[in-house]
C-alpha positions as CSV (number, residue, x, y, z in Angstrom):
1,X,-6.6,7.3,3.8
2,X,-3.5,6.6,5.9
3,X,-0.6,4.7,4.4
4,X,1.8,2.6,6.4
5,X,4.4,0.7,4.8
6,X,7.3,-1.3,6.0
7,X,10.6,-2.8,4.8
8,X,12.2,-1.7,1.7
9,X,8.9,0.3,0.6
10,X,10.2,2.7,3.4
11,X,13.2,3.4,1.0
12,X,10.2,4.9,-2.2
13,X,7.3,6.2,0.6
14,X,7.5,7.7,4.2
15,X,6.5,4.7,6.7
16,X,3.3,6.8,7.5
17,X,1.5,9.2,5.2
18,X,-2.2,10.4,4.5
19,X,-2.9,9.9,0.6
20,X,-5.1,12.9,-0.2
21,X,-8.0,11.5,-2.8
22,X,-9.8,8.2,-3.0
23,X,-8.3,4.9,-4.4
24,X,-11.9,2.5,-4.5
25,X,-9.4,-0.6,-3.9
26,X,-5.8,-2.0,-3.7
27,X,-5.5,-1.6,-7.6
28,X,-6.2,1.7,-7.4
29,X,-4.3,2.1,-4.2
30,X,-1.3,0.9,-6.4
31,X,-2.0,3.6,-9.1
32,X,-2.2,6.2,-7.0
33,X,0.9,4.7,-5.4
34,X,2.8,4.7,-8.6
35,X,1.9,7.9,-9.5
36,X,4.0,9.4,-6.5
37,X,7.3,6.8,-6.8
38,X,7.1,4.7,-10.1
39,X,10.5,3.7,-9.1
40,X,8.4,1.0,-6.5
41,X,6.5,-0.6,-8.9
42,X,8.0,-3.6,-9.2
43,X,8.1,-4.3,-4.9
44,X,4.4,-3.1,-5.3
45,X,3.5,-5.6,-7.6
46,X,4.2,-8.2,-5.2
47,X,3.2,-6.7,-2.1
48,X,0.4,-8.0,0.3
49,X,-2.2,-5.1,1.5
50,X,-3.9,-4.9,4.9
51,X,-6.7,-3.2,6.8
52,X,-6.4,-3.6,10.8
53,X,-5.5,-6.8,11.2
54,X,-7.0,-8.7,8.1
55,X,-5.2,-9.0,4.6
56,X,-7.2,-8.0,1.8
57,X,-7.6,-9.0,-2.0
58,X,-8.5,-6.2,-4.7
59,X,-12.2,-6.5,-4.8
60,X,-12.0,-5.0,-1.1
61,X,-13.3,-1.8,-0.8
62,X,-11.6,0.6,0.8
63,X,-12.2,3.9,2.0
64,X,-11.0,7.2,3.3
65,X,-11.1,6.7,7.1
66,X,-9.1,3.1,6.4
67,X,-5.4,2.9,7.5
68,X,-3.8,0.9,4.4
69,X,-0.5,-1.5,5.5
70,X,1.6,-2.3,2.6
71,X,4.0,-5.1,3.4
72,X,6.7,-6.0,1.1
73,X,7.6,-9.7,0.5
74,X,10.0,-11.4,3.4
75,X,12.8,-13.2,3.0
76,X,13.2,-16.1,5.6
77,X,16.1,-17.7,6.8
């Protein structure tokens, strides 16, 4: 699965990466997630998840062939 995040998640993850293994959805996605950079936790708890150009809830399925986006919450202004 590829991983693409943006934002301040670039300063825990690399902006792209392949996660080796299978996360089943976004939950797991975050466990997996955690598991690598605990330090991100809390910007991952708040964090909206996409696949192409649709966002996705956690009963999505995902799978391996999926490129993930992670995008941290904005701040307008």
């Amino acid at each position: 699965m590829n991983i693409r995040v943006y934002a301040s998640l670039k300063d825990y993850f690399p902006q792209d990466f392949l996660l080796k293994g299978k996360a089943a959805n976004t939950e797991e996605l975050k466990t997996r997630l955690l598991e690598m950079n605990g330090a991100a936790g809390k910007i991952l708890a708040a964090c909206r998840f996409a696949v192409g150009t649709d966002f996705i809830d956690h009963d999505f399925k995902l799978q391996e062939n999926d490129t993930v986006i992670i995008l941290p919450p904005g701040s307008g202004g």
